[in-house]
N, CA, C and O atoms as a Maestro MAE file, in Angstrom:
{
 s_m_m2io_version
 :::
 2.0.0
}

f_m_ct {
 s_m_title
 :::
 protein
 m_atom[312] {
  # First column is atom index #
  i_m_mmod_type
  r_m_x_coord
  r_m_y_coord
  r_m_z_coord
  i_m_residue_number
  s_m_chain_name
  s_m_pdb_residue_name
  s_m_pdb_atom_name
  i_m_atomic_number
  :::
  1 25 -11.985 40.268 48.938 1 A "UNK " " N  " 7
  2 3 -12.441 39.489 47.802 1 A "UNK " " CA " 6
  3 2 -12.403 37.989 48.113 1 A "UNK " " C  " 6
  4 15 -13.355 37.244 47.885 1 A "UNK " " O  " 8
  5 25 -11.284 37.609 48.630 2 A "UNK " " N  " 7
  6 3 -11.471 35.997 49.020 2 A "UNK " " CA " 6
  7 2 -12.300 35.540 49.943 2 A "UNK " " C  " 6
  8 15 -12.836 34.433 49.893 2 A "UNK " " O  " 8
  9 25 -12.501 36.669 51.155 3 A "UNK " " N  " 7
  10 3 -13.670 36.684 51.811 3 A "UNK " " CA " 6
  11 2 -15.015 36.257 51.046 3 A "UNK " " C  " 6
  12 15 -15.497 35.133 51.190 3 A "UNK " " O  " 8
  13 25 -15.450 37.010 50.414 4 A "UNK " " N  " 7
  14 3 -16.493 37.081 49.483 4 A "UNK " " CA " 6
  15 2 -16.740 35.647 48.578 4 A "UNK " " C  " 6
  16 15 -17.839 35.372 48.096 4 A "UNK " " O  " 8
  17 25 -15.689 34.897 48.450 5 A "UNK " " N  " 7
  18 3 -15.455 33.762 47.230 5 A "UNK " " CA " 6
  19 2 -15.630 32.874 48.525 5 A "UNK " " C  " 6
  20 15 -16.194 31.832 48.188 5 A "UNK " " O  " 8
  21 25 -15.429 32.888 49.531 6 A "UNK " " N  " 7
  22 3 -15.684 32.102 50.596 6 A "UNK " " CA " 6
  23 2 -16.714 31.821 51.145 6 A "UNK " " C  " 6
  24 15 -17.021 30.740 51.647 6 A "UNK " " O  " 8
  25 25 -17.406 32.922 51.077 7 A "UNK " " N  " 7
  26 3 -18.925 33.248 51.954 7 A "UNK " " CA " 6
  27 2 -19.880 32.436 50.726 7 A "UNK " " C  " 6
  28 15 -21.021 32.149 51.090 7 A "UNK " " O  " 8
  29 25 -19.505 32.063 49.354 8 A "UNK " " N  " 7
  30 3 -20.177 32.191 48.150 8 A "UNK " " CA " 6
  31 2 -20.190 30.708 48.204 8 A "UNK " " C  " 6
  32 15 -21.111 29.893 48.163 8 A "UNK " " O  " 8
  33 25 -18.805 30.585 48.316 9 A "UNK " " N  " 7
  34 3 -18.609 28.835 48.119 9 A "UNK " " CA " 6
  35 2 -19.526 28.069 49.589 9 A "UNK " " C  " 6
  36 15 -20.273 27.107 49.406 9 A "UNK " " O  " 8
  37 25 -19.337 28.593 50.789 10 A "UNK " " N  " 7
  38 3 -20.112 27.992 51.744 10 A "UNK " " CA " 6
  39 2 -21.681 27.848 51.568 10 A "UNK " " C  " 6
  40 15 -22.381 26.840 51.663 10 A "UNK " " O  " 8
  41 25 -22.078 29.367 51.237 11 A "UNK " " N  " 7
  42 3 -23.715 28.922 50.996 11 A "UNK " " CA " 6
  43 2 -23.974 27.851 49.186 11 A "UNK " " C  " 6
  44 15 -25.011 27.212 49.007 11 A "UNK " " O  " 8
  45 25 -23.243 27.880 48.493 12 A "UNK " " N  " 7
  46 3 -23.225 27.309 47.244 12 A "UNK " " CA " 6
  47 2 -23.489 25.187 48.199 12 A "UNK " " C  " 6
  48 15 -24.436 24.402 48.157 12 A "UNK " " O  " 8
  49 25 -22.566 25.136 48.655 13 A "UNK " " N  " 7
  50 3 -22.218 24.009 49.429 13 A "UNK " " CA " 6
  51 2 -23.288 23.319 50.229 13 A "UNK " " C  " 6
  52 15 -23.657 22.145 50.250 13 A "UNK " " O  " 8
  53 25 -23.781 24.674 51.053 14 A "UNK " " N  " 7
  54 3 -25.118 24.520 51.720 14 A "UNK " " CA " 6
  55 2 -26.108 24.129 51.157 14 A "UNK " " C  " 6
  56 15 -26.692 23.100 51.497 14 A "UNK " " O  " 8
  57 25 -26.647 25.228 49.747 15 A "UNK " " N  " 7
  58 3 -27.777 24.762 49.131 15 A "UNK " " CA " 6
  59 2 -27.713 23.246 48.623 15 A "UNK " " C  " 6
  60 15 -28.713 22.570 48.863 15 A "UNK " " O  " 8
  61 25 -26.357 22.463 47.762 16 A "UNK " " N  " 7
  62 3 -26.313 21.622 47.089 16 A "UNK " " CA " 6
  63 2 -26.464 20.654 48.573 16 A "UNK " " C  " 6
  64 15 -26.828 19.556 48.153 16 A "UNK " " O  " 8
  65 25 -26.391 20.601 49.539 17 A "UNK " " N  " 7
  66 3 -26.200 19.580 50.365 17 A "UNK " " CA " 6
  67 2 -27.520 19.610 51.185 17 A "UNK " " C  " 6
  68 15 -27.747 18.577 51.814 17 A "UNK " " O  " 8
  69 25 -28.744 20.963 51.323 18 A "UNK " " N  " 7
  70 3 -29.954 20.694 51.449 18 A "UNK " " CA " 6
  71 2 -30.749 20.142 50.491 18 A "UNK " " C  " 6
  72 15 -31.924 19.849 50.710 18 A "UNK " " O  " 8
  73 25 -30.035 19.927 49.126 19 A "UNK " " N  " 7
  74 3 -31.322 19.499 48.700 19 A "UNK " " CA " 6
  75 2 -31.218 17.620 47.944 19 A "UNK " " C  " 6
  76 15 -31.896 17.070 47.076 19 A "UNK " " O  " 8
  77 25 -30.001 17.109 48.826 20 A "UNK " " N  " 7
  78 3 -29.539 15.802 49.065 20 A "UNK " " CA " 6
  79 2 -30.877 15.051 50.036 20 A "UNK " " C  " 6
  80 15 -31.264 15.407 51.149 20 A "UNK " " O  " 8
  81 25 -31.216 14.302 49.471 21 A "UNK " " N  " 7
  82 3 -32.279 13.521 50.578 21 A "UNK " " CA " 6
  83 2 -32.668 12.591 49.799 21 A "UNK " " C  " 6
  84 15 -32.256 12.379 48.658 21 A "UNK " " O  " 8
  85 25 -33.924 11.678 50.718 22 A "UNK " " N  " 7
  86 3 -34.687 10.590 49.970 22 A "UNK " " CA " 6
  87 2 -35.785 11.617 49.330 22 A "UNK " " C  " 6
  88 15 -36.122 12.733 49.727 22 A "UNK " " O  " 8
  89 25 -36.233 10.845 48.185 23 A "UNK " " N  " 7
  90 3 -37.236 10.955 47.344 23 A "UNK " " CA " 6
  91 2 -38.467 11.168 47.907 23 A "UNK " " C  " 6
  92 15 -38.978 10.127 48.320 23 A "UNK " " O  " 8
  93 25 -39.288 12.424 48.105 24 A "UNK " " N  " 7
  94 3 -40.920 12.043 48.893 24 A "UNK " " CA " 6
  95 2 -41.654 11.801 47.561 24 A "UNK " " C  " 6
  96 15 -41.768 12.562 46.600 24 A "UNK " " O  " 8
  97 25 -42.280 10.133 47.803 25 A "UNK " " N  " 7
  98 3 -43.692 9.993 47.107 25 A "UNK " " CA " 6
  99 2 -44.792 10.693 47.664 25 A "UNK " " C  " 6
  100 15 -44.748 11.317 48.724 25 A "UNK " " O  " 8
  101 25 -45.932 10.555 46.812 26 A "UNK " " N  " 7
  102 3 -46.921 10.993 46.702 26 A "UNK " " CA " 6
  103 2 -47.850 10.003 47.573 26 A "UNK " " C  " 6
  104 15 -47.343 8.998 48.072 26 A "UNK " " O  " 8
  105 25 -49.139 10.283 47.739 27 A "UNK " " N  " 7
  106 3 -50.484 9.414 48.375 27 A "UNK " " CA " 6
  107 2 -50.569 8.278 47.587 27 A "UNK " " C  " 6
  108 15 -50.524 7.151 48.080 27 A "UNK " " O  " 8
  109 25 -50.730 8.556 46.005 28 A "UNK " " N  " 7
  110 3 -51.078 7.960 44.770 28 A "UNK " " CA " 6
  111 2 -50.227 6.703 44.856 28 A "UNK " " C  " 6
  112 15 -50.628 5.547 44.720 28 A "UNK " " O  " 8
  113 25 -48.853 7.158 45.132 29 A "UNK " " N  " 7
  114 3 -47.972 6.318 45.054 29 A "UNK " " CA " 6
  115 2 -47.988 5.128 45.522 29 A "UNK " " C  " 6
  116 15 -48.004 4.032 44.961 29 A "UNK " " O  " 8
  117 25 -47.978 5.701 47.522 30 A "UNK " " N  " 7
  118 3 -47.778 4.506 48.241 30 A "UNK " " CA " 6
  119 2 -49.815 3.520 48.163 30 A "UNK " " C  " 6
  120 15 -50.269 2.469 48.612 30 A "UNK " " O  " 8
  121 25 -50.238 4.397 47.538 31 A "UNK " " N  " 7
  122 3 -51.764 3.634 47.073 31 A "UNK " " CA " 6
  123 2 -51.549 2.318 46.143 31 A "UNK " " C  " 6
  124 15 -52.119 1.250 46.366 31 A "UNK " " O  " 8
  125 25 -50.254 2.643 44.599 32 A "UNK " " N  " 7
  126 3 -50.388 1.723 44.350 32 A "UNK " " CA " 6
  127 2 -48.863 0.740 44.483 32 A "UNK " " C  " 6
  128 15 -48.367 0.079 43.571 32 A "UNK " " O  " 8
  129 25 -48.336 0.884 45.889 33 A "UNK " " N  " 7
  130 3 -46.991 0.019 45.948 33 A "UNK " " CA " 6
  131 2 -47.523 -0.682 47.124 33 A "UNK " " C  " 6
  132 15 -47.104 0.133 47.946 33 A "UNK " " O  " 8
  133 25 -48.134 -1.581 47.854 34 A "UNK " " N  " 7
  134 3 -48.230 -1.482 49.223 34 A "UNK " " CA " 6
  135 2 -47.369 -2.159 50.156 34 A "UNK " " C  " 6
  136 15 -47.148 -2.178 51.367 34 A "UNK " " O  " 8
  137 25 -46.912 -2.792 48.929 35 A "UNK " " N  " 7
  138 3 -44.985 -3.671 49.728 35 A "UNK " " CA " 6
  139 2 -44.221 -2.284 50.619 35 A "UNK " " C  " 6
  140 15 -43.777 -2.341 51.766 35 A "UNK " " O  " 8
  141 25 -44.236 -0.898 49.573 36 A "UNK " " N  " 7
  142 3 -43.220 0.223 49.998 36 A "UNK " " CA " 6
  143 2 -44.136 0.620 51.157 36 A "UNK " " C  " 6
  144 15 -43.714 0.459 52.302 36 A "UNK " " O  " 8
  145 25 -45.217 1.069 50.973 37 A "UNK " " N  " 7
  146 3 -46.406 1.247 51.968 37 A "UNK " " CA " 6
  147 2 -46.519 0.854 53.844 37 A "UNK " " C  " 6
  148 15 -46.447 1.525 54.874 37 A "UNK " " O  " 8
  149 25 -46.686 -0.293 53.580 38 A "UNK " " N  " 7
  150 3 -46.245 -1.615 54.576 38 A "UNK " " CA " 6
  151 2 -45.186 -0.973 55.459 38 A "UNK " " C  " 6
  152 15 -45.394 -0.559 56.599 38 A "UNK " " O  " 8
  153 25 -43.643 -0.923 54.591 39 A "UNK " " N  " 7
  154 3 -42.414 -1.021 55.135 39 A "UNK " " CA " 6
  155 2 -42.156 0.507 56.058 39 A "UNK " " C  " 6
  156 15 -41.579 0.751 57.118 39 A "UNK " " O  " 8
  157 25 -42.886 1.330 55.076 40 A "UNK " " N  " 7
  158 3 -42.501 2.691 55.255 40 A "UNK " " CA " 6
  159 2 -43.908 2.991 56.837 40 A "UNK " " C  " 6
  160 15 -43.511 3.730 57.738 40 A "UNK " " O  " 8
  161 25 -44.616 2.697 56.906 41 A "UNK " " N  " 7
  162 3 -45.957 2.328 58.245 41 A "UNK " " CA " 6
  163 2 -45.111 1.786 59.172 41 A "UNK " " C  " 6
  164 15 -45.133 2.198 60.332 41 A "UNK " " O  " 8
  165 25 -44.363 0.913 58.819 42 A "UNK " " N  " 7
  166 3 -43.486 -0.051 59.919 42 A "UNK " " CA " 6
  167 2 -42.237 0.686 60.875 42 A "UNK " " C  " 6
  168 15 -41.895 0.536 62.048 42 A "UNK " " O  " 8
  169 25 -41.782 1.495 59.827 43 A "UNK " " N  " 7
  170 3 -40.785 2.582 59.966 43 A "UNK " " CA " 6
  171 2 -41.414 3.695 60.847 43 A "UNK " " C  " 6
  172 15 -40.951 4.084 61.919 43 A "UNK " " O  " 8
  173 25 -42.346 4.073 60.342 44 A "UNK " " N  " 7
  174 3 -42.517 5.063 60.901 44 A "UNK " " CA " 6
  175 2 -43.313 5.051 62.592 44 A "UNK " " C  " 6
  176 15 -43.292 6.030 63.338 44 A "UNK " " O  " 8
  177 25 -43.921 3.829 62.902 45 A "UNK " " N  " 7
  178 3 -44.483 3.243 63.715 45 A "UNK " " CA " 6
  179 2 -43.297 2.732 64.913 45 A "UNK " " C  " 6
  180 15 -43.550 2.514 66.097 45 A "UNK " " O  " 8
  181 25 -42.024 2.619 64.281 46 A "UNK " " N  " 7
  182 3 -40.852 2.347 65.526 46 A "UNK " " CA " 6
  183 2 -40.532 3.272 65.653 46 A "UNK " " C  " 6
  184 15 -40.203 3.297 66.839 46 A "UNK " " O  " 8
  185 25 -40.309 4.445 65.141 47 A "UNK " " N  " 7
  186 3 -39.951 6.250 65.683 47 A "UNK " " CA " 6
  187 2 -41.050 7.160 65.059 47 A "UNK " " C  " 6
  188 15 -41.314 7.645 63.959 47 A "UNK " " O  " 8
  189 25 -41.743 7.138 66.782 48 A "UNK " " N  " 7
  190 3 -43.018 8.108 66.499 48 A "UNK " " CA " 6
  191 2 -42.497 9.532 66.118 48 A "UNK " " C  " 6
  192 15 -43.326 10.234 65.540 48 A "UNK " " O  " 8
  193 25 -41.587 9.934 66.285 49 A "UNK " " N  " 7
  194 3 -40.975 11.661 66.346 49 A "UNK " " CA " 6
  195 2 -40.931 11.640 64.489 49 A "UNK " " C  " 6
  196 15 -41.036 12.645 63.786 49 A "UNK " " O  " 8
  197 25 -40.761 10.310 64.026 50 A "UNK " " N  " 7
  198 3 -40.156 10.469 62.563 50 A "UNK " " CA " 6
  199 2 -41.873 10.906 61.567 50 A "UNK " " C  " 6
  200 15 -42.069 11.702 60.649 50 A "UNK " " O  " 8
  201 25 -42.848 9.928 62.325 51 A "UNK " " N  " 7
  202 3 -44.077 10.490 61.785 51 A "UNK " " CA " 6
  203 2 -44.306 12.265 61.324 51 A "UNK " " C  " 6
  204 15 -44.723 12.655 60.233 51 A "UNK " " O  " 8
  205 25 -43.878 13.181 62.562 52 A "UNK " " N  " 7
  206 3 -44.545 14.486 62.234 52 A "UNK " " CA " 6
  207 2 -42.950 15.277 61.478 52 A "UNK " " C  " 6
  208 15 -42.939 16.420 61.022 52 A "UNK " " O  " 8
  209 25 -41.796 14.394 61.507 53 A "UNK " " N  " 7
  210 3 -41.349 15.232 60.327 53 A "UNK " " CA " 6
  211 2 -40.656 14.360 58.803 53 A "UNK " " C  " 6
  212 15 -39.792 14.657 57.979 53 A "UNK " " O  " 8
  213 25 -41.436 13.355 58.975 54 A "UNK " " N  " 7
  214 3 -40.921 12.827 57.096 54 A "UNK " " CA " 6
  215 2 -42.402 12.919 56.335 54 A "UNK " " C  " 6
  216 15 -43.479 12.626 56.855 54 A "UNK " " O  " 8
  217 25 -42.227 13.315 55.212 55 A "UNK " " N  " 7
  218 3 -43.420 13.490 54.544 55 A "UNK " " CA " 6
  219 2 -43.822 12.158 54.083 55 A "UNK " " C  " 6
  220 15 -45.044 12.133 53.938 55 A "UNK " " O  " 8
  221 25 -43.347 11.212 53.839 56 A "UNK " " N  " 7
  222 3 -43.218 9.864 53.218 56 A "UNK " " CA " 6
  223 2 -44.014 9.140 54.737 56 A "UNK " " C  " 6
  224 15 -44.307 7.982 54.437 56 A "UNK " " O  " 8
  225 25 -44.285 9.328 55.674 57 A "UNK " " N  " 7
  226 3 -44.708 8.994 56.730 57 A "UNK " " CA " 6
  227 2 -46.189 9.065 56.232 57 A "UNK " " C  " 6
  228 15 -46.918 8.249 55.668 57 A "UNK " " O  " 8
  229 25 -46.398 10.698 56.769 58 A "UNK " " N  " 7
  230 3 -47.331 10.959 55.971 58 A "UNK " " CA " 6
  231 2 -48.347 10.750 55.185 58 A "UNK " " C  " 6
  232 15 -49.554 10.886 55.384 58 A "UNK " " O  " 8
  233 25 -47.558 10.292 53.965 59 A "UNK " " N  " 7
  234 3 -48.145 10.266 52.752 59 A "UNK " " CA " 6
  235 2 -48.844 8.631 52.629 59 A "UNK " " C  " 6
  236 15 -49.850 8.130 52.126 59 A "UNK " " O  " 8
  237 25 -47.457 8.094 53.539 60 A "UNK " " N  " 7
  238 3 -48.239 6.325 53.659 60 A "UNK " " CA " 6
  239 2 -49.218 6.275 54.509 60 A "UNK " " C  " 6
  240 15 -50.009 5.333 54.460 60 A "UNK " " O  " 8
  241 25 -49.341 7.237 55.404 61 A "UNK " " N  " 7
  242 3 -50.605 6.807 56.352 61 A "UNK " " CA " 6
  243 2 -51.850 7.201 55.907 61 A "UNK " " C  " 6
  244 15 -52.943 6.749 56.250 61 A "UNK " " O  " 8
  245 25 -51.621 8.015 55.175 62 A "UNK " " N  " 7
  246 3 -52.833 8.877 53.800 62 A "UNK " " CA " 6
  247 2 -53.307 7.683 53.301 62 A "UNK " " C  " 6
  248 15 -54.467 7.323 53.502 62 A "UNK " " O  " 8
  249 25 -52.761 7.242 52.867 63 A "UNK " " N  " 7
  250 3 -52.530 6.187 51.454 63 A "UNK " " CA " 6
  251 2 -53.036 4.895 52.315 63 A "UNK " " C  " 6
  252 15 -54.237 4.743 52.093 63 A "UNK " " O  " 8
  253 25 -52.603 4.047 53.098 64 A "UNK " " N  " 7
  254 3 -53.328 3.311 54.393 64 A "UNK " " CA " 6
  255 2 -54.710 4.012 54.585 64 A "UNK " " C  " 6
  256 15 -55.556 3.155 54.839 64 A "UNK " " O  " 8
  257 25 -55.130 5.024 54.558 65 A "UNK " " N  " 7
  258 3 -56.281 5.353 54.974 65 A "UNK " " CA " 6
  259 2 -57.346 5.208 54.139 65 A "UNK " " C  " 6
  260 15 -58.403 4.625 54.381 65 A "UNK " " O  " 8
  261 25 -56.958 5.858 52.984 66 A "UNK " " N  " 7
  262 3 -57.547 5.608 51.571 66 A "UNK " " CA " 6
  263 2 -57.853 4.702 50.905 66 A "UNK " " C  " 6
  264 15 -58.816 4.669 50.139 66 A "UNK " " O  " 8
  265 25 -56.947 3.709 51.142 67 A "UNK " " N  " 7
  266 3 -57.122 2.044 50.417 67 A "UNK " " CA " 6
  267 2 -58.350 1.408 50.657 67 A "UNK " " C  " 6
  268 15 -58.961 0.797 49.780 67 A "UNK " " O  " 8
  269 25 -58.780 1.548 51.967 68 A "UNK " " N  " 7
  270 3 -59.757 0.823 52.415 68 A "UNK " " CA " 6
  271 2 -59.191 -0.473 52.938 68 A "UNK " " C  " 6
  272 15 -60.022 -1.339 53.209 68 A "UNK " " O  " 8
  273 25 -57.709 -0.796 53.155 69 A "UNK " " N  " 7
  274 3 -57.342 -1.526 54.116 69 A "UNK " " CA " 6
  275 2 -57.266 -0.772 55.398 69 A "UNK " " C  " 6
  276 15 -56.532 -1.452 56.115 69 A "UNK " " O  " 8
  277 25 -57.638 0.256 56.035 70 A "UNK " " N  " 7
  278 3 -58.013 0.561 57.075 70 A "UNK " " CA " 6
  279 2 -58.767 0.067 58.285 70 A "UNK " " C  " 6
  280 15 -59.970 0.318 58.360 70 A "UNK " " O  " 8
  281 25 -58.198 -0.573 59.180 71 A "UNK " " N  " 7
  282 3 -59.559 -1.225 60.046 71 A "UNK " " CA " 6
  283 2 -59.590 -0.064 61.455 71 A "UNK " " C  " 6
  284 15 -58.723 0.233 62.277 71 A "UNK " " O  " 8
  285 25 -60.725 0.299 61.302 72 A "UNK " " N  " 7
  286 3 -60.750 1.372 62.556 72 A "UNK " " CA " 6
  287 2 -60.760 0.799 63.842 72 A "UNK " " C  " 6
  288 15 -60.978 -0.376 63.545 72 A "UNK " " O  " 8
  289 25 -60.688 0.823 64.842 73 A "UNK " " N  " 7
  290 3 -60.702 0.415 66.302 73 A "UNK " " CA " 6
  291 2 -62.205 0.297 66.241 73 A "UNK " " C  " 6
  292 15 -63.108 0.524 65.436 73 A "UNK " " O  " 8
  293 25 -62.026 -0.243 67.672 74 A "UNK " " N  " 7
  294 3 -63.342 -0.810 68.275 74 A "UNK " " CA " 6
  295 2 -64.144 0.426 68.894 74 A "UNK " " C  " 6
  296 15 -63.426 1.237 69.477 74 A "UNK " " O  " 8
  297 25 -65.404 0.684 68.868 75 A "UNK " " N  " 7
  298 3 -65.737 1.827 69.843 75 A "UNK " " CA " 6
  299 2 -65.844 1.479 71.073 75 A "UNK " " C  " 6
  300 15 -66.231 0.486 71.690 75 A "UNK " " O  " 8
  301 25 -65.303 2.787 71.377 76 A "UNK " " N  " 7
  302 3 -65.260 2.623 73.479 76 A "UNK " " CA " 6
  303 2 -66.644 3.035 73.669 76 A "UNK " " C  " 6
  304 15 -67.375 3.731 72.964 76 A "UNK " " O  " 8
  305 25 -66.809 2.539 74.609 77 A "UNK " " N  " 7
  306 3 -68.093 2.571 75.534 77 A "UNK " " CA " 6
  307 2 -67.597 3.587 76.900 77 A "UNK " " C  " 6
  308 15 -66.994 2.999 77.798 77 A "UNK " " O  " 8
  309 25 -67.752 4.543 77.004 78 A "UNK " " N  " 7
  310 3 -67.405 5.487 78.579 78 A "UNK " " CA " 6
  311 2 -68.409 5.064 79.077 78 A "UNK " " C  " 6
  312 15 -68.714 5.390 80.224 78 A "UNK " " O  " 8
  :::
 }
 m_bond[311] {
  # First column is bond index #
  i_m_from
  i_m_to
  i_m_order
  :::
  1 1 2 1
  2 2 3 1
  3 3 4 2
  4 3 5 1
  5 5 6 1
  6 6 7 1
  7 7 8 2
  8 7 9 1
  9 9 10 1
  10 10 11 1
  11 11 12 2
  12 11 13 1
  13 13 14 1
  14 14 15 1
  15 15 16 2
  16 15 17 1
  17 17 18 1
  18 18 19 1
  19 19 20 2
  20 19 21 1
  21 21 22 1
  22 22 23 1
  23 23 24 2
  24 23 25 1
  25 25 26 1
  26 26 27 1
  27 27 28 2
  28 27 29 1
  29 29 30 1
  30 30 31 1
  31 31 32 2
  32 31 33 1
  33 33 34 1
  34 34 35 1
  35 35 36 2
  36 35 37 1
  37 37 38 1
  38 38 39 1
  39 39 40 2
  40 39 41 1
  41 41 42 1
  42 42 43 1
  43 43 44 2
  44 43 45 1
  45 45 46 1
  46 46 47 1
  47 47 48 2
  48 47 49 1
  49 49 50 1
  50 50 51 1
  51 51 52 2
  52 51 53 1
  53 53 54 1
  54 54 55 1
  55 55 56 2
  56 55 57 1
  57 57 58 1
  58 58 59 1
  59 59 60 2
  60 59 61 1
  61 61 62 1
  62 62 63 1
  63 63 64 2
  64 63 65 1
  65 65 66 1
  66 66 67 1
  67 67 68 2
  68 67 69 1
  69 69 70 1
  70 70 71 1
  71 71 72 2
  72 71 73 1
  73 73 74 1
  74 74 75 1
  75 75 76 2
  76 75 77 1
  77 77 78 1
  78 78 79 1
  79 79 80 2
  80 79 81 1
  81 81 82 1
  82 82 83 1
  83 83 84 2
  84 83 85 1
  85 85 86 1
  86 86 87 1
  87 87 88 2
  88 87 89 1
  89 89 90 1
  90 90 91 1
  91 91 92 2
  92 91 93 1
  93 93 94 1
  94 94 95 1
  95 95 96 2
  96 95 97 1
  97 97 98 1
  98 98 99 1
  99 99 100 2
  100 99 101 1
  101 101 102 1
  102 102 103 1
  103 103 104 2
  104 103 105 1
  105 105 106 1
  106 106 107 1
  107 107 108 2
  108 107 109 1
  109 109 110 1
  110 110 111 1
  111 111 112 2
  112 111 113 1
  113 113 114 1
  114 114 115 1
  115 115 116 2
  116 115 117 1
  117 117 118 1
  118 118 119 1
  119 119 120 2
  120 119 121 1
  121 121 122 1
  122 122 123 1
  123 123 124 2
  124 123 125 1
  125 125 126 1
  126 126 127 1
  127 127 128 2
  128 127 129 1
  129 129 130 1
  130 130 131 1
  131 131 132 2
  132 131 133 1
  133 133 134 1
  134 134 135 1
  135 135 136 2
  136 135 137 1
  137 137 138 1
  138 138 139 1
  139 139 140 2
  140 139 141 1
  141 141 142 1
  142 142 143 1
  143 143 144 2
  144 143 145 1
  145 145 146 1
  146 146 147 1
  147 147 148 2
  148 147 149 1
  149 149 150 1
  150 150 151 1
  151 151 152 2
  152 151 153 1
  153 153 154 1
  154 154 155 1
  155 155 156 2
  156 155 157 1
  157 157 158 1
  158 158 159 1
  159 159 160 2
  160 159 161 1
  161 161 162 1
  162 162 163 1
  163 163 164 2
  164 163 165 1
  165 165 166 1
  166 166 167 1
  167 167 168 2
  168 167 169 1
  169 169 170 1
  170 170 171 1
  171 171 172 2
  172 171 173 1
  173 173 174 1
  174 174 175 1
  175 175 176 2
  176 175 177 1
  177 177 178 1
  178 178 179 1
  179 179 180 2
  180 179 181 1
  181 181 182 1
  182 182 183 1
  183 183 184 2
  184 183 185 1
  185 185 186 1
  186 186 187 1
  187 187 188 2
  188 187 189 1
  189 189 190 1
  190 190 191 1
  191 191 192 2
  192 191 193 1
  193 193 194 1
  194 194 195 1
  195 195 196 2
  196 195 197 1
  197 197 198 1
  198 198 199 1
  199 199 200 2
  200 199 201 1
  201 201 202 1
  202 202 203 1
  203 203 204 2
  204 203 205 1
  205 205 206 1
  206 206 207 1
  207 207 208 2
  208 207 209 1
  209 209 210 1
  210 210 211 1
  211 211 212 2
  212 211 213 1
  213 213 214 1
  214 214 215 1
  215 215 216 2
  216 215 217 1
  217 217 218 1
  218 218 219 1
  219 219 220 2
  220 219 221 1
  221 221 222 1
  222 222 223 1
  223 223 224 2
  224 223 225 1
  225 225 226 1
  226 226 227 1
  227 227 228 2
  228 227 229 1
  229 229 230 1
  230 230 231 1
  231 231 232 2
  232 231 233 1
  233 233 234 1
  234 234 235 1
  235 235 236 2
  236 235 237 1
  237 237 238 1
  238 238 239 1
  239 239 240 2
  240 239 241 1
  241 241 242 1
  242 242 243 1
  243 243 244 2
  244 243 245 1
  245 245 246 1
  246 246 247 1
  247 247 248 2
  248 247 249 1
  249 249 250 1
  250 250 251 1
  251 251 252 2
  252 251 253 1
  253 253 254 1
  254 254 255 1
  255 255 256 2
  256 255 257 1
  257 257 258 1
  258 258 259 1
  259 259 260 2
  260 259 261 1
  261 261 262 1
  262 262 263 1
  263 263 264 2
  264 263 265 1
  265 265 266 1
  266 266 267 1
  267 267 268 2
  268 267 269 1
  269 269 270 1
  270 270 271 1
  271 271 272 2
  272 271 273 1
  273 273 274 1
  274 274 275 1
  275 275 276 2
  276 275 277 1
  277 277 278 1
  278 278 279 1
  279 279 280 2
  280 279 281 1
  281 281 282 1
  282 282 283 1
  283 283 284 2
  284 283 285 1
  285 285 286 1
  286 286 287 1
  287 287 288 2
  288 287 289 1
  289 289 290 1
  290 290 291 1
  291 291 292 2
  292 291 293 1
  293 293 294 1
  294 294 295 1
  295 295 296 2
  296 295 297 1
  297 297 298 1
  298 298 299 1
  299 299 300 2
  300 299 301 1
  301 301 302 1
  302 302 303 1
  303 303 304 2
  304 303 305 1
  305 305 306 1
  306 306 307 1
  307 307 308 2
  308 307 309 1
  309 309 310 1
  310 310 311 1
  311 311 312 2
  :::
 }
}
């Protein structure tokens, strides 16, 4: 039985401590903050690994894309 109250309390512990994190905004969001926008592009642009797993990465580069502050590169010529 204490076994059992143990195994209960660890995953209880687990769930409450996966679902501890930052807040993910939306596209919409970082569309209309572009101070948070900016900062969070900046962030994510000094740790490329952080791009393919924060959604807030993501969502700002969405949102950068969408604005129409987007400036595309130059075309290459091969």
């Amino acid at each position: 039985m204490k076994r059992l109250i143990a195994i209960g309390c660890v995953c209880l512990g687990s769930v409450l401590l996966a679902s501890c994190g930052k807040p993910v905004h939306s596209v919409d969001y970082y569309k209309q903050h572009e101070d948070e926008r900016k900062a969070m592009l900046q962030k994510c642009t000094a740790d490329p690994d952080l791009v393919t797993r924060d959604e807030n990465c993501r969502s700002a580069a969405d949102a950068q894309a969408l604005s129409g502050s987007y400036t595309p590169s130059k075309p290459q010529k091969w």
